[in-house]
CHARMM internal coordinates of N, CA and C (Angstrom, degrees):
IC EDIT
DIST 1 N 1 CA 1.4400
DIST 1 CA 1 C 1.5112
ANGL 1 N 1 CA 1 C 109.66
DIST 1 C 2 N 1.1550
ANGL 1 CA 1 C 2 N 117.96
DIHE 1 N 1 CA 1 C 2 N 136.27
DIST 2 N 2 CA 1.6917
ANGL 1 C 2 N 2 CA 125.34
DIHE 1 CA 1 C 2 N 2 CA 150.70
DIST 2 CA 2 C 0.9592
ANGL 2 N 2 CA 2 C 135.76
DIHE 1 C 2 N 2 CA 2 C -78.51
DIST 2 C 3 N 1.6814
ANGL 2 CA 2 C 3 N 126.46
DIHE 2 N 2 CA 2 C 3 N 124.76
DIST 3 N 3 CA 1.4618
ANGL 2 C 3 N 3 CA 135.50
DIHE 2 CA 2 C 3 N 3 CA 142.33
DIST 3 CA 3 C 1.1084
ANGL 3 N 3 CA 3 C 97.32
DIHE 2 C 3 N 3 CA 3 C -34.92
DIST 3 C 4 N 1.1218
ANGL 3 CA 3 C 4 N 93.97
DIHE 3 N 3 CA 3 C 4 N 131.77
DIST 4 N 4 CA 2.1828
ANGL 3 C 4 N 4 CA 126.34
DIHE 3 CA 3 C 4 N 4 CA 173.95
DIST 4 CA 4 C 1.3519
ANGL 4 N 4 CA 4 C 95.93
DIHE 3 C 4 N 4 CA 4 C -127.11
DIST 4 C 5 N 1.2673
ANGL 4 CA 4 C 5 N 134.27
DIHE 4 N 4 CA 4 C 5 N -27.31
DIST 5 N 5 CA 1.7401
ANGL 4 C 5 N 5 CA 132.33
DIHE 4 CA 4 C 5 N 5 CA -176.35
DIST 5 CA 5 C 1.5571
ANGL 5 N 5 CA 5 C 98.44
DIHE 4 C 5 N 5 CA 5 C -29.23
DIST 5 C 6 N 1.3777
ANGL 5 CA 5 C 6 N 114.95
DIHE 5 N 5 CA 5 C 6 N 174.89
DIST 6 N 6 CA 1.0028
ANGL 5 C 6 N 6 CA 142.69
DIHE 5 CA 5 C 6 N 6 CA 172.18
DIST 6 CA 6 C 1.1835
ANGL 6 N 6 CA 6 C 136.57
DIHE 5 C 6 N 6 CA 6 C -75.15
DIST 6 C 7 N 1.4225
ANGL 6 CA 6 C 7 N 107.20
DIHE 6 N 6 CA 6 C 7 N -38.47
DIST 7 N 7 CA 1.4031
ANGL 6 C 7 N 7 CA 144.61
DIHE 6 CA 6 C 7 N 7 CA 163.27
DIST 7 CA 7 C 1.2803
ANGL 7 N 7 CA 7 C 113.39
DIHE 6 C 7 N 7 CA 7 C -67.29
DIST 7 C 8 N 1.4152
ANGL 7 CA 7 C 8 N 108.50
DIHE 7 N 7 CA 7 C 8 N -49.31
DIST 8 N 8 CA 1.8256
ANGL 7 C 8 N 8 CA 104.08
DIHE 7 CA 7 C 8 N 8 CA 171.81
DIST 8 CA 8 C 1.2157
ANGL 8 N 8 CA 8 C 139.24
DIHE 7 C 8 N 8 CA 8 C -46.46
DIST 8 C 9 N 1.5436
ANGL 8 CA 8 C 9 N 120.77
DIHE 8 N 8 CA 8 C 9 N 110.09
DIST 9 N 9 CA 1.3052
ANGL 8 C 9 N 9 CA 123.01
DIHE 8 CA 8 C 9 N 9 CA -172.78
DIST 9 CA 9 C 1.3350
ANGL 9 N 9 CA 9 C 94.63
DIHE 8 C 9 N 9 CA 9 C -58.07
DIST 9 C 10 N 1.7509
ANGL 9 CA 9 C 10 N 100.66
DIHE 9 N 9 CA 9 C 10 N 151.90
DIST 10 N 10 CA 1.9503
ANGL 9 C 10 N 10 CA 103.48
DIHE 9 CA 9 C 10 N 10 CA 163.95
DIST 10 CA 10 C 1.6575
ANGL 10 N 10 CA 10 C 102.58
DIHE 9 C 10 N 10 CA 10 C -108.26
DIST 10 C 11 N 1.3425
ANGL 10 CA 10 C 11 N 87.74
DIHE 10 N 10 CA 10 C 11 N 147.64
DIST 11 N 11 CA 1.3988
ANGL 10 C 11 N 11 CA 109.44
DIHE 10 CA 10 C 11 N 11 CA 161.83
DIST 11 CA 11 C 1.2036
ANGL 11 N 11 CA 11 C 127.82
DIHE 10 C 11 N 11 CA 11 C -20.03
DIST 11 C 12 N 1.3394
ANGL 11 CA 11 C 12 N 133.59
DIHE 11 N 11 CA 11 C 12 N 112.07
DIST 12 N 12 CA 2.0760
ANGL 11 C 12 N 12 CA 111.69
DIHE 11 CA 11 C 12 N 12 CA -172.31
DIST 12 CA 12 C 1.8462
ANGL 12 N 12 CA 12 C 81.27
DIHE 11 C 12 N 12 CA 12 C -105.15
DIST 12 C 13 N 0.9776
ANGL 12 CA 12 C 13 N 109.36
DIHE 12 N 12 CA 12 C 13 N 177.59
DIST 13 N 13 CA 1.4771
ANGL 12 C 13 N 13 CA 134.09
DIHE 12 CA 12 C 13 N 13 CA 170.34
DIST 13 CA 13 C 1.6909
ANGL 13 N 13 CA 13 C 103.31
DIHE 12 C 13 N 13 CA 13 C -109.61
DIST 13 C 14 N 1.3611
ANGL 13 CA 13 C 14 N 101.64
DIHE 13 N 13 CA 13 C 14 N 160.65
DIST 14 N 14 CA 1.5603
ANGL 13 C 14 N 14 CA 114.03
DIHE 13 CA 13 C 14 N 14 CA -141.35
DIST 14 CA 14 C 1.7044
ANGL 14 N 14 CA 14 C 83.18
DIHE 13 C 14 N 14 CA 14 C -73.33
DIST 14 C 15 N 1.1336
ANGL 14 CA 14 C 15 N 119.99
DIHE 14 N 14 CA 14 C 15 N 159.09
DIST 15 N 15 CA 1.5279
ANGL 14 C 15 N 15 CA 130.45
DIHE 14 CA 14 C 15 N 15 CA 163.30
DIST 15 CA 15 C 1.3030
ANGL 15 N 15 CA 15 C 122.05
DIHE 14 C 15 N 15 CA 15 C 81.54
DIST 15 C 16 N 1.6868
ANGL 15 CA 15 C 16 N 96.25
DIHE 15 N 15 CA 15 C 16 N 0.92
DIST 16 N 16 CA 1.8473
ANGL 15 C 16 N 16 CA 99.31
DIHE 15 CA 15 C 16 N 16 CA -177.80
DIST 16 CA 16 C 1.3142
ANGL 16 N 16 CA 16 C 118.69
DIHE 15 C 16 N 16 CA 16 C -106.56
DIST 16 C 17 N 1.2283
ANGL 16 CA 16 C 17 N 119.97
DIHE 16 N 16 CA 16 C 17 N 27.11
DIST 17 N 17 CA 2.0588
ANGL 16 C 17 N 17 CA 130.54
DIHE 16 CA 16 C 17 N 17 CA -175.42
DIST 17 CA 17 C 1.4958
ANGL 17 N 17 CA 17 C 76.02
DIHE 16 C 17 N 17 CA 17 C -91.57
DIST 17 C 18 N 1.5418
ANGL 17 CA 17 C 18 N 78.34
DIHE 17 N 17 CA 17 C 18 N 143.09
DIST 18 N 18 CA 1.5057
ANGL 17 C 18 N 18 CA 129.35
DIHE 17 CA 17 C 18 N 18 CA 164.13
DIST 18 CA 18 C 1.7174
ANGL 18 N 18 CA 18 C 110.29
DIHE 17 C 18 N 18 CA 18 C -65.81
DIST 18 C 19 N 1.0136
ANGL 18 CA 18 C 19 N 118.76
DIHE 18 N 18 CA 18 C 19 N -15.16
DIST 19 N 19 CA 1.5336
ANGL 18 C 19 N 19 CA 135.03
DIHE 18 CA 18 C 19 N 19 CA -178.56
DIST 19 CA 19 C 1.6535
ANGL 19 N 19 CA 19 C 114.70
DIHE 18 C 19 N 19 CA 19 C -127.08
DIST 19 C 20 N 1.7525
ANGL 19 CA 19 C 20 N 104.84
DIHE 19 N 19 CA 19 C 20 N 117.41
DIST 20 N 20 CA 1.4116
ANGL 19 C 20 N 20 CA 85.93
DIHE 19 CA 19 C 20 N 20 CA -167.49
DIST 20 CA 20 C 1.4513
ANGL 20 N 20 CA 20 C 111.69
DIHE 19 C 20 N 20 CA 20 C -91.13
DIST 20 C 21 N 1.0227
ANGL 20 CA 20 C 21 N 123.36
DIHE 20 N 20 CA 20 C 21 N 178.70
DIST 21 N 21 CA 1.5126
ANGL 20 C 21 N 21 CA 125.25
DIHE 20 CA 20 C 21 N 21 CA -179.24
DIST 21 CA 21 C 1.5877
ANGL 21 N 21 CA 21 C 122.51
DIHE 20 C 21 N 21 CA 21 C -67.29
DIST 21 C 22 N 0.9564
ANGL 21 CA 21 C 22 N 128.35
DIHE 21 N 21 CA 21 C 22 N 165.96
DIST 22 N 22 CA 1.2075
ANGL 21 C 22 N 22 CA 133.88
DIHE 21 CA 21 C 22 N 22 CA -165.98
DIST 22 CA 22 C 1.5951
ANGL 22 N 22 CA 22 C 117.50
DIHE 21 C 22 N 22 CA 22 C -77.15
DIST 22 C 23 N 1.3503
ANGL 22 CA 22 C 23 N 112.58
DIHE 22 N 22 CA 22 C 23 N 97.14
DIST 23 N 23 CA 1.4737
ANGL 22 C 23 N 23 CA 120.25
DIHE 22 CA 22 C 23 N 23 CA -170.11
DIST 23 CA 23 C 1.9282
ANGL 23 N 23 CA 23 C 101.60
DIHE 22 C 23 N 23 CA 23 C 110.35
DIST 23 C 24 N 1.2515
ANGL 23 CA 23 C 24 N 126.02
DIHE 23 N 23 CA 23 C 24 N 29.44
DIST 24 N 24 CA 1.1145
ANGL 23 C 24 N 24 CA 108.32
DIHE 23 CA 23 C 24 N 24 CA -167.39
DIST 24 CA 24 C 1.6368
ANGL 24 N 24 CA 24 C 101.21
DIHE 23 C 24 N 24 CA 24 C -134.54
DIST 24 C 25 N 1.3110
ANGL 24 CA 24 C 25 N 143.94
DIHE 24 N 24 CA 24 C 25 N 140.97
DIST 25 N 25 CA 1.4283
ANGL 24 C 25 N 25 CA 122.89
DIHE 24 CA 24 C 25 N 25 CA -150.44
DIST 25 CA 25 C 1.5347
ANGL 25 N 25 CA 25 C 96.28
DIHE 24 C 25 N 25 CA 25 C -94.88
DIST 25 C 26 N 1.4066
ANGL 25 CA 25 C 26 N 127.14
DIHE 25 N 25 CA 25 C 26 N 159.01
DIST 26 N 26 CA 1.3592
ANGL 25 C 26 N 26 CA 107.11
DIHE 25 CA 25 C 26 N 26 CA 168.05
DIST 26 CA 26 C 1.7277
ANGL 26 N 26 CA 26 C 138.45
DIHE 25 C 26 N 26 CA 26 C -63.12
DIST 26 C 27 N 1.3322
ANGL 26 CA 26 C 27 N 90.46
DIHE 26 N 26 CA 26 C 27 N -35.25
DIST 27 N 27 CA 1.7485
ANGL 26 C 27 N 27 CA 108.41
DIHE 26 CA 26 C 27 N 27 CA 166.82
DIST 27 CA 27 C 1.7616
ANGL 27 N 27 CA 27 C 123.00
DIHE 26 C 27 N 27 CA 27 C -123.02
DIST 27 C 28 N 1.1550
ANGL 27 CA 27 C 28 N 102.46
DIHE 27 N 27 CA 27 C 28 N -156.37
DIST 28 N 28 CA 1.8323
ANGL 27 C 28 N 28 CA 93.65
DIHE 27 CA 27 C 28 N 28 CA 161.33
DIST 28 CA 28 C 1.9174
ANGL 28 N 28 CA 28 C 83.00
DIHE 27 C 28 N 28 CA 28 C -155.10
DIST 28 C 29 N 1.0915
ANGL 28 CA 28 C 29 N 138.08
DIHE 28 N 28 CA 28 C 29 N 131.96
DIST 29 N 29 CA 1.5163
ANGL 28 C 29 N 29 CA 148.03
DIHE 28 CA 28 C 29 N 29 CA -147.34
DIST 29 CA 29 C 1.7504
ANGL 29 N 29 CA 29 C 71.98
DIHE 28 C 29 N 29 CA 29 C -151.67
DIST 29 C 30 N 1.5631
ANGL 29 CA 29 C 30 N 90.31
DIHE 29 N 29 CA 29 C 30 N 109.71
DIST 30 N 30 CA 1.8699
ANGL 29 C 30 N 30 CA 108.70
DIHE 29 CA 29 C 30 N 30 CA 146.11
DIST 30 CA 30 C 1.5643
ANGL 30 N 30 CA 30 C 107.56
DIHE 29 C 30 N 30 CA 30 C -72.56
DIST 30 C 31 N 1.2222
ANGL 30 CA 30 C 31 N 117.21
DIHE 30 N 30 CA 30 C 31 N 165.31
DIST 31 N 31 CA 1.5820
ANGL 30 C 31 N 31 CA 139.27
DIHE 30 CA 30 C 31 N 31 CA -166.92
DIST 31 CA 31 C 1.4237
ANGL 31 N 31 CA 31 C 98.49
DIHE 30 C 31 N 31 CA 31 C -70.22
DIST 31 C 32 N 1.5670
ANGL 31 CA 31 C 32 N 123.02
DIHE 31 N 31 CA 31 C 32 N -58.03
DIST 32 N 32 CA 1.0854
ANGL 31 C 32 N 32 CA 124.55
DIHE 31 CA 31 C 32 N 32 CA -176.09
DIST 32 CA 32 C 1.5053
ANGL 32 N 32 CA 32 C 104.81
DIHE 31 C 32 N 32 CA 32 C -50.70
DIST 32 C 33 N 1.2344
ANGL 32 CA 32 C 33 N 117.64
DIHE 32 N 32 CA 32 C 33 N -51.07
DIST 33 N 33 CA 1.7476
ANGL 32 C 33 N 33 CA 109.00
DIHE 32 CA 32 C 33 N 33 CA -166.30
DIST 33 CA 33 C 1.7695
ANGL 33 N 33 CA 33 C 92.61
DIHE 32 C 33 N 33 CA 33 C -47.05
DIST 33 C 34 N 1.6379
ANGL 33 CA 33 C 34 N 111.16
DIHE 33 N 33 CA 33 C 34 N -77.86
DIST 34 N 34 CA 1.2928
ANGL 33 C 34 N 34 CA 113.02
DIHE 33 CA 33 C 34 N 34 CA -172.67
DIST 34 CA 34 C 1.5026
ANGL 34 N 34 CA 34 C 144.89
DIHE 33 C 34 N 34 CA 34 C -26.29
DIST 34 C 35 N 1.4949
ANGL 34 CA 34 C 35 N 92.01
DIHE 34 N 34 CA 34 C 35 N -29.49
DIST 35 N 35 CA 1.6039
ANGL 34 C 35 N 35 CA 115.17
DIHE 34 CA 34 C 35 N 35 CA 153.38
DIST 35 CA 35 C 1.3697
ANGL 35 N 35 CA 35 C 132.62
DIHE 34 C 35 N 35 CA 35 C -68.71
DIST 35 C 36 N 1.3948
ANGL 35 CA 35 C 36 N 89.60
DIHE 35 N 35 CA 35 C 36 N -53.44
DIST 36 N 36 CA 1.6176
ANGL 35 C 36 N 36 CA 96.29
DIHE 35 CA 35 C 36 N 36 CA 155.68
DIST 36 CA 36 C 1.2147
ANGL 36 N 36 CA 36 C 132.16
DIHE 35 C 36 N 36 CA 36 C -55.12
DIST 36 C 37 N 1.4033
ANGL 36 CA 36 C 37 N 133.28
DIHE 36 N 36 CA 36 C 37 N -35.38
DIST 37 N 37 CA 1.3044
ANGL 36 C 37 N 37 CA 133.64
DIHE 36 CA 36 C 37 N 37 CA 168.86
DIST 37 CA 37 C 1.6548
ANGL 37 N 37 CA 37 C 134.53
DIHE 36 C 37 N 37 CA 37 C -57.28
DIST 37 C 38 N 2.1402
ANGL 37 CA 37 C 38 N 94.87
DIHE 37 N 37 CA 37 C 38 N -30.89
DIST 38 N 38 CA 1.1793
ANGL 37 C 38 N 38 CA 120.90
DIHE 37 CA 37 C 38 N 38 CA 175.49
DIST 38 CA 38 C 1.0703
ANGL 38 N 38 CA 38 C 114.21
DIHE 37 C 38 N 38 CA 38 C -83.14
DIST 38 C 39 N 1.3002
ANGL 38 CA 38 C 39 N 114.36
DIHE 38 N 38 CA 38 C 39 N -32.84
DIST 39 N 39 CA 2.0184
ANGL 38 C 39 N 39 CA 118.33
DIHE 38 CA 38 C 39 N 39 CA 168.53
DIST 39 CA 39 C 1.4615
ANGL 39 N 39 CA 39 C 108.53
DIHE 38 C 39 N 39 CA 39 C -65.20
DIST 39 C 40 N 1.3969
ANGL 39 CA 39 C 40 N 130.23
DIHE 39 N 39 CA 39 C 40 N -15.14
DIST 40 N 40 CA 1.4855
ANGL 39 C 40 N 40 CA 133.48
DIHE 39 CA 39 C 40 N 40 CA 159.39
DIST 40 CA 40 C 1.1964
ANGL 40 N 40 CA 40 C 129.74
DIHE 39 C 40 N 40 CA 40 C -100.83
DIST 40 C 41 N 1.1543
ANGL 40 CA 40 C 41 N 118.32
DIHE 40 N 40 CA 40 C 41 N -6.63
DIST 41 N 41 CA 1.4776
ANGL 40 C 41 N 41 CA 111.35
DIHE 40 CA 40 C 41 N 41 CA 146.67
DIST 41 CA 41 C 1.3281
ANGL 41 N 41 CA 41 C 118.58
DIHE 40 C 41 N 41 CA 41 C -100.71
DIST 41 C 42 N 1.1066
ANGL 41 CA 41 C 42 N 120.02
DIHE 41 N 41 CA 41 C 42 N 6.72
DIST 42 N 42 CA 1.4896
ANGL 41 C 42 N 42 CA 102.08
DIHE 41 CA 41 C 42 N 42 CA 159.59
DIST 42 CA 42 C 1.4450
ANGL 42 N 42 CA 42 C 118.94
DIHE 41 C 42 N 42 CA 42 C -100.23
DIST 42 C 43 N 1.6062
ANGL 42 CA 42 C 43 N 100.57
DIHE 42 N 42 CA 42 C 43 N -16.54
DIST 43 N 43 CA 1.9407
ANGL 42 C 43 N 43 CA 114.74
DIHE 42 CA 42 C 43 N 43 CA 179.76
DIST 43 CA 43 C 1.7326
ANGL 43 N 43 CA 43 C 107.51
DIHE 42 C 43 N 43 CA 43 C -65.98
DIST 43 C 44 N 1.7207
ANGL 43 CA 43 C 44 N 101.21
DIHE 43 N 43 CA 43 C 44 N -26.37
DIST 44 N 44 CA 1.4581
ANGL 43 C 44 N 44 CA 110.64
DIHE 43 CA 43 C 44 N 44 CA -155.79
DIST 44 CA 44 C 1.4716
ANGL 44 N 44 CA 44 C 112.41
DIHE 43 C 44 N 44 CA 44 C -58.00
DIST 44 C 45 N 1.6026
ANGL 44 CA 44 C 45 N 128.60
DIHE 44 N 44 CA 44 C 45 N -49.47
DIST 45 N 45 CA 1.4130
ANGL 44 C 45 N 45 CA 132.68
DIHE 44 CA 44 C 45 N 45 CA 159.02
DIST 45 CA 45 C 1.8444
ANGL 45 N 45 CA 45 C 106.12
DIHE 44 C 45 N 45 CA 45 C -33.67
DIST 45 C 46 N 1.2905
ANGL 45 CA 45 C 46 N 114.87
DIHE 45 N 45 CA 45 C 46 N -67.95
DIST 46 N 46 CA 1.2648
ANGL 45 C 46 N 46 CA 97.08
DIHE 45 CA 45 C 46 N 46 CA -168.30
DIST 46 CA 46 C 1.2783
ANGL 46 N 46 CA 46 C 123.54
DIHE 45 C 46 N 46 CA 46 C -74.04
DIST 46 C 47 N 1.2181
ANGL 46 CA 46 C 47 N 124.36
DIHE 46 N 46 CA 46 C 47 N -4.52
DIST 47 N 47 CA 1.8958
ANGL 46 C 47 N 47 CA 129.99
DIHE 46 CA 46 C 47 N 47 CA 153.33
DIST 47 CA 47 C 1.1812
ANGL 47 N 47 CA 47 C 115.59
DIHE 46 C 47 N 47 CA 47 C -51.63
DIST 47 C 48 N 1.6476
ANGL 47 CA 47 C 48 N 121.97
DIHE 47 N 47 CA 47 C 48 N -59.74
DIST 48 N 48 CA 1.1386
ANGL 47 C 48 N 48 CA 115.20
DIHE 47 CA 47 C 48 N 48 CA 157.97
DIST 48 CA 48 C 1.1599
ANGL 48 N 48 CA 48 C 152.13
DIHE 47 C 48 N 48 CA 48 C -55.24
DIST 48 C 49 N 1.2651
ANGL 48 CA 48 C 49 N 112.91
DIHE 48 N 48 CA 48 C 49 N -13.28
DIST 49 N 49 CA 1.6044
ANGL 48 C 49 N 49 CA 131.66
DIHE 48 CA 48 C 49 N 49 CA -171.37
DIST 49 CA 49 C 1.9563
ANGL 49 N 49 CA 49 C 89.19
DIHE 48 C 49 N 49 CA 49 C -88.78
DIST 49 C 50 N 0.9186
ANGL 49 CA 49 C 50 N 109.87
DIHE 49 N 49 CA 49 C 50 N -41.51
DIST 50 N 50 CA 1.8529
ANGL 49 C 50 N 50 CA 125.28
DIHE 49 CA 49 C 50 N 50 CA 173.72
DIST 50 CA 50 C 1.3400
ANGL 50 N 50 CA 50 C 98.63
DIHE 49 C 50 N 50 CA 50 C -46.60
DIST 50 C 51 N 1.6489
ANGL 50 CA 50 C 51 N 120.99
DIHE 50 N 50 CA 50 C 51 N -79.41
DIST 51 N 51 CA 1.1425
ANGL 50 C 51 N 51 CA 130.96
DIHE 50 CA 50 C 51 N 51 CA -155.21
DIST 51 CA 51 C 1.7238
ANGL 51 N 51 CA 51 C 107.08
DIHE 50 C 51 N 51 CA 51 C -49.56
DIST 51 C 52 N 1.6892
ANGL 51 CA 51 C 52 N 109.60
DIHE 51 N 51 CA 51 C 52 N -46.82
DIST 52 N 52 CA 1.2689
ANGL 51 C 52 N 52 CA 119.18
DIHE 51 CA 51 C 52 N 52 CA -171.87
DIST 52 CA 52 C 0.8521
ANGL 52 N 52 CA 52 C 115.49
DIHE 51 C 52 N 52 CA 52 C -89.71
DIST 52 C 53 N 1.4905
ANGL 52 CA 52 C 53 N 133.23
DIHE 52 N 52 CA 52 C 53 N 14.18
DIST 53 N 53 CA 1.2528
ANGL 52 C 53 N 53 CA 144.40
DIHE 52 CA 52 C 53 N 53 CA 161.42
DIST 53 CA 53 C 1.2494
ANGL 53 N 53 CA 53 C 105.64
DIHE 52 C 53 N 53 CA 53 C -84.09
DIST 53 C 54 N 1.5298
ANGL 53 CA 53 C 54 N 129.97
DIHE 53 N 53 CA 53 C 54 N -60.61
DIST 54 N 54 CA 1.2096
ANGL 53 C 54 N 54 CA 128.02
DIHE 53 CA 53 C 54 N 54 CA 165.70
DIST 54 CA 54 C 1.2418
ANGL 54 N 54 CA 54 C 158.89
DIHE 53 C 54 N 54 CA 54 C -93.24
DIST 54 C 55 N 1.5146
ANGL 54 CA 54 C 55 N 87.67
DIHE 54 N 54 CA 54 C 55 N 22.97
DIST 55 N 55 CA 1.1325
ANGL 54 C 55 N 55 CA 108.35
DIHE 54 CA 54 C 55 N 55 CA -170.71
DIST 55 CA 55 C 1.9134
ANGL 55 N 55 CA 55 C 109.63
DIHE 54 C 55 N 55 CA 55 C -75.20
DIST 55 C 56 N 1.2341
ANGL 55 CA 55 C 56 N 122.80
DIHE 55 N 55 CA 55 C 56 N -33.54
DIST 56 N 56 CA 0.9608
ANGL 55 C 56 N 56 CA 132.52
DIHE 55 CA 55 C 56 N 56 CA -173.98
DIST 56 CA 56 C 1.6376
ANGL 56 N 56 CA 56 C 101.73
DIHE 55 C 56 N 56 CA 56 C -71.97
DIST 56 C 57 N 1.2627
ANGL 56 CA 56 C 57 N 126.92
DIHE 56 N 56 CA 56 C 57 N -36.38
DIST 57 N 57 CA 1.5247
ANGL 56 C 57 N 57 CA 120.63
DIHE 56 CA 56 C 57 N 57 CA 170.67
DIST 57 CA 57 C 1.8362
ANGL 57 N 57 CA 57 C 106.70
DIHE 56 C 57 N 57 CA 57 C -66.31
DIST 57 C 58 N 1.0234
ANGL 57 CA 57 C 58 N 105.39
DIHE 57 N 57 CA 57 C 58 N -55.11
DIST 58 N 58 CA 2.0830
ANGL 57 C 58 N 58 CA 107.57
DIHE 57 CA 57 C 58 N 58 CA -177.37
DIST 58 CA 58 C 2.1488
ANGL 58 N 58 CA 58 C 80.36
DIHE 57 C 58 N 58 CA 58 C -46.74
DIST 58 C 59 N 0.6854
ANGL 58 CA 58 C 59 N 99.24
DIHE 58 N 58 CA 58 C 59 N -63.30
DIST 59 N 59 CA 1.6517
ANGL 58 C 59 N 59 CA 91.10
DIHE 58 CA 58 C 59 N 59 CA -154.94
DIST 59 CA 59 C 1.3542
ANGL 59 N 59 CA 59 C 99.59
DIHE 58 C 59 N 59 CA 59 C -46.81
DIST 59 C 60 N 1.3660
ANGL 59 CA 59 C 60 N 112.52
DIHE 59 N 59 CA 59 C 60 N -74.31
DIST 60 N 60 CA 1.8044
ANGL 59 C 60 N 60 CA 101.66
DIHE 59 CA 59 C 60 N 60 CA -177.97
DIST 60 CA 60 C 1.4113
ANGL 60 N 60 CA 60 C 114.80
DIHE 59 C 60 N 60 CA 60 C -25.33
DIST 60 C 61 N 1.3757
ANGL 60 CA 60 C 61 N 134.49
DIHE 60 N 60 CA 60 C 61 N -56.75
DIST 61 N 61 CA 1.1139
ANGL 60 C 61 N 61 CA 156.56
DIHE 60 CA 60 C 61 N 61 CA -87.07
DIST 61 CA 61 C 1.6716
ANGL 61 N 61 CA 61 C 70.93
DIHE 60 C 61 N 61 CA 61 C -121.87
DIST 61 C 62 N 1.0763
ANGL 61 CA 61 C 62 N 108.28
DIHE 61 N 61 CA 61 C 62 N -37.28
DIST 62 N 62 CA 1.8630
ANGL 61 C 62 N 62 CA 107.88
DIHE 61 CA 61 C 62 N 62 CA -163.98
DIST 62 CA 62 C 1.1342
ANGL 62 N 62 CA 62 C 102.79
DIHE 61 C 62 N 62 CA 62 C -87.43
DIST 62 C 63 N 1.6198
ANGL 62 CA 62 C 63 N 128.05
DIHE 62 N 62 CA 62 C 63 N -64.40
DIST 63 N 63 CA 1.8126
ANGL 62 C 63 N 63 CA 136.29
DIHE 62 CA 62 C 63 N 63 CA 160.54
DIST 63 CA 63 C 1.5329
ANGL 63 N 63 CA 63 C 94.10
DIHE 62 C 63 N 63 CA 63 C -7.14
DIST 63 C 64 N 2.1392
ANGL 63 CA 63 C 64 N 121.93
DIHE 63 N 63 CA 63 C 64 N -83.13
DIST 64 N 64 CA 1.1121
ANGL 63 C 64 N 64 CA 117.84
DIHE 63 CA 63 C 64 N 64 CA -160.36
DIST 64 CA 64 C 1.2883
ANGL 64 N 64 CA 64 C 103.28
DIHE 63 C 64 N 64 CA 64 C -52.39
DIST 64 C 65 N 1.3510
ANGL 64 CA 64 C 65 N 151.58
DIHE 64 N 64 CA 64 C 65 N -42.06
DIST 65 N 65 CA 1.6362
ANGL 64 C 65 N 65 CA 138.90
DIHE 64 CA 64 C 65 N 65 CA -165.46
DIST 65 CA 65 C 1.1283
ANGL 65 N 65 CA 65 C 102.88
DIHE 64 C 65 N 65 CA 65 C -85.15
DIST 65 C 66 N 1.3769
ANGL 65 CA 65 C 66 N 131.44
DIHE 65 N 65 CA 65 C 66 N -22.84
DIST 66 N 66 CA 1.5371
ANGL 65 C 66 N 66 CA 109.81
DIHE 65 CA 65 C 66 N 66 CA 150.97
DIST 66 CA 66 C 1.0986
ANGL 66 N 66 CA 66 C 158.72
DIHE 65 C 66 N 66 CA 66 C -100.44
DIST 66 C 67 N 1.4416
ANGL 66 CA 66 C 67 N 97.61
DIHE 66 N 66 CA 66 C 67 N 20.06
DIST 67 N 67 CA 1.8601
ANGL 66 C 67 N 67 CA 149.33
DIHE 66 CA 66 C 67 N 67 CA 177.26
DIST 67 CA 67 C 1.5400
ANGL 67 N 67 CA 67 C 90.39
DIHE 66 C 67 N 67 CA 67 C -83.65
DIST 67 C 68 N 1.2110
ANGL 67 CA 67 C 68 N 109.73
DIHE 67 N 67 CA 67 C 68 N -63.28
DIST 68 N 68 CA 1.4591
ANGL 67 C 68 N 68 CA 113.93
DIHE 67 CA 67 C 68 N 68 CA -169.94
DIST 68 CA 68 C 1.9031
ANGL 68 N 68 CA 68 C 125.60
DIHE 67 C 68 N 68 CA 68 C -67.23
DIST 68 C 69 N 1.3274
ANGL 68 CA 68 C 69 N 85.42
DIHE 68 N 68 CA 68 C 69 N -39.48
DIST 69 N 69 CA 1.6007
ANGL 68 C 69 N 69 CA 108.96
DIHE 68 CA 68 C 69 N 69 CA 161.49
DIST 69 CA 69 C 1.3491
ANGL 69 N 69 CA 69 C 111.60
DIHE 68 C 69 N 69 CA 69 C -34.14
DIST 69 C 70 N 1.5899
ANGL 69 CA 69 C 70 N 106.19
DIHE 69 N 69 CA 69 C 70 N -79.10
DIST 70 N 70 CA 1.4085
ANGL 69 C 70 N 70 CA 107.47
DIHE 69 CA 69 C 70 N 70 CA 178.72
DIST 70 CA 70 C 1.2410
ANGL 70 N 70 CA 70 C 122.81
DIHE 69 C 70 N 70 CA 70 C -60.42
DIST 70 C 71 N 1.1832
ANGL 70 CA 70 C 71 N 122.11
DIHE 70 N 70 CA 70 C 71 N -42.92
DIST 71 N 71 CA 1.4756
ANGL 70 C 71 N 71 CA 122.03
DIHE 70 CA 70 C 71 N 71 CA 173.77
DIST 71 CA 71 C 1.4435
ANGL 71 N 71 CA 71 C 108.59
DIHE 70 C 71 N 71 CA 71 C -40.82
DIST 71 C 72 N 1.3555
ANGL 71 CA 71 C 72 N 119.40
DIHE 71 N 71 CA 71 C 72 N -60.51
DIST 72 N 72 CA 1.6269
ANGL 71 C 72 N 72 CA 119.83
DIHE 71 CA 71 C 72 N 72 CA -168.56
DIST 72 CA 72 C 1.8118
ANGL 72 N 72 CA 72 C 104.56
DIHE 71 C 72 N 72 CA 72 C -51.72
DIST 72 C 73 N 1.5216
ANGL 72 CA 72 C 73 N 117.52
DIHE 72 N 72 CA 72 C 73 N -42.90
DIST 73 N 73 CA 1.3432
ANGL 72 C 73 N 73 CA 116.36
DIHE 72 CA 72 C 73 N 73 CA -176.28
DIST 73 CA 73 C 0.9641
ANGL 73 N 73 CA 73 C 109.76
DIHE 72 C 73 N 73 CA 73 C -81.85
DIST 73 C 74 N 1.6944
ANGL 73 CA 73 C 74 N 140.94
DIHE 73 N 73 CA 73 C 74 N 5.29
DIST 74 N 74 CA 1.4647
ANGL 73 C 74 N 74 CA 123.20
DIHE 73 CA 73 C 74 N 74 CA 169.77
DIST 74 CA 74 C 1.4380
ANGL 74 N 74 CA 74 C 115.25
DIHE 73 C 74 N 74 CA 74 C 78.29
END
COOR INIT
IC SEED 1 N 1 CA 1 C
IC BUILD
């Protein structure tokens, strides 16, 4: 018979833990990914420096269309 409780862990099938076995790497990461990751953390400062640069124009930019919005409906 089976625990159906709530509490009862279920069964995983072999190879699916979140933890790999002992001697086993966690991933396998081609070069390109790894590069890629490093070309985004170093891009990441200047995304932000972007965003908060313009962020203050998108905002105006929205106020006037919804300045205007209401105006048109009275």
């Amino acid at each position: 018979m089976s625990d159906s409780s709530p509490g009862a862990a279920a069964a995983e099938p072999p190879g699916t833990s979140l933890v790999p076995a002992h001697g086993e790497s966690r991933s396998h990461r081609t070069v390109s990914q790894i590069l890629k990751d490093i070309a985004l953390f170093f891009a990441a400062p200047f995304v932000t420096l972007a965003y908060l640069t313009l962020f203050p124009f998108i905002g105006l930019a929205m106020l006037g269309q919804a300045w205007r919005h209401r105006k048109e409906a009275g």
